[in-house]
C-alpha positions in Angstrom: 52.1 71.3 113.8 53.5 68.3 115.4 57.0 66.9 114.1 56.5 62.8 115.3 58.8 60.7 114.9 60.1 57.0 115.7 63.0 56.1 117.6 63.2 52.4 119.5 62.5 51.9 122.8 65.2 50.2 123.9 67.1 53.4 123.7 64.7 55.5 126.0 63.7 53.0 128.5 66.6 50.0 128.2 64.0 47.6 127.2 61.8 46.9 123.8 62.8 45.0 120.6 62.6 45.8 117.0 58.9 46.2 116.9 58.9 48.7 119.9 58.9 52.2 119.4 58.4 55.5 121.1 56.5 58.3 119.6 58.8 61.5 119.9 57.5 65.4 119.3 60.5 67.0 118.9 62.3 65.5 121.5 59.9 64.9 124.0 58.5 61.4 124.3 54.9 61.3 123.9 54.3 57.8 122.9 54.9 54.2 122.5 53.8 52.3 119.5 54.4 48.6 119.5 53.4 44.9 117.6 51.3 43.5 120.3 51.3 39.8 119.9 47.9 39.3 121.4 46.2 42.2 119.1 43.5 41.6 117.8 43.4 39.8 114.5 44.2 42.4 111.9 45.5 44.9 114.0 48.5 43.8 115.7 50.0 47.7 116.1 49.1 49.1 119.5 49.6 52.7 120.2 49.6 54.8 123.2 49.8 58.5 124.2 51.9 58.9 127.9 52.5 62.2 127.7 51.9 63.2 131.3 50.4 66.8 130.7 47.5 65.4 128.9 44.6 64.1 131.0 43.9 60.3 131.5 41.5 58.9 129.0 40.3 56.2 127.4 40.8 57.2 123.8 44.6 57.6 124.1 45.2 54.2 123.2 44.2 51.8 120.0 44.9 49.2 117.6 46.2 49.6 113.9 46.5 47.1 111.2 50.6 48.1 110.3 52.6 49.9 111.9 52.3 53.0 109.5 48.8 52.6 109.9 49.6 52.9 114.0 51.7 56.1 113.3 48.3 57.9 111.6 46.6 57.0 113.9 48.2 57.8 117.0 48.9 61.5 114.8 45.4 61.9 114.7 44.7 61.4 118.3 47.7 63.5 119.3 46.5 66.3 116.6 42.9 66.3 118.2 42.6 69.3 120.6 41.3 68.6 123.9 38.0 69.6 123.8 37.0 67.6 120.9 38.4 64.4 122.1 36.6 64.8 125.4 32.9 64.8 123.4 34.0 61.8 120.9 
């Protein structure tokens, strides 16, 4: 079982404001999860997996309505094994 957590941005890469977040498994950064002000209406949270070690796709990225919304989310996507995400 993952252990994700939140921690800003600004302290991993030197940029990012209070709405900027990596996603961290353990200690390893997996993720970013940020307000995107050009969302779409409803679902200003966007979320991203950059883990290197898992393959480029196009469902490691997506919109939430709130940031804890974001967090679920990107859990569930992380959570999915590898195999299933590639038939979805």
């Amino acid at each position: 079982m993952a252990n994700l957590a939140l921690s800003p941005t600004m302290k991993y890469f030197g940029f990012g404001d209070n709405d900027d977040y990596v996603v961290l498994d353990g200690g390893r950064v997996i993720g970013r999860l940020f307000l995107h002000p050009q969302g779409p209406d409803g679902a200003p949270w966007f979320w991203t997996i950059i883990a290197p070690d898992i393959p480029p796709s196009i469902d490691k990225h997506g919109y939430s309505a709130t940031r804890e919304q974001a967090m679920a989310d990107f859990k569930v996507r992380w959570m999915t094994p590898p195999s299933v995400k590639a038939k979805a």
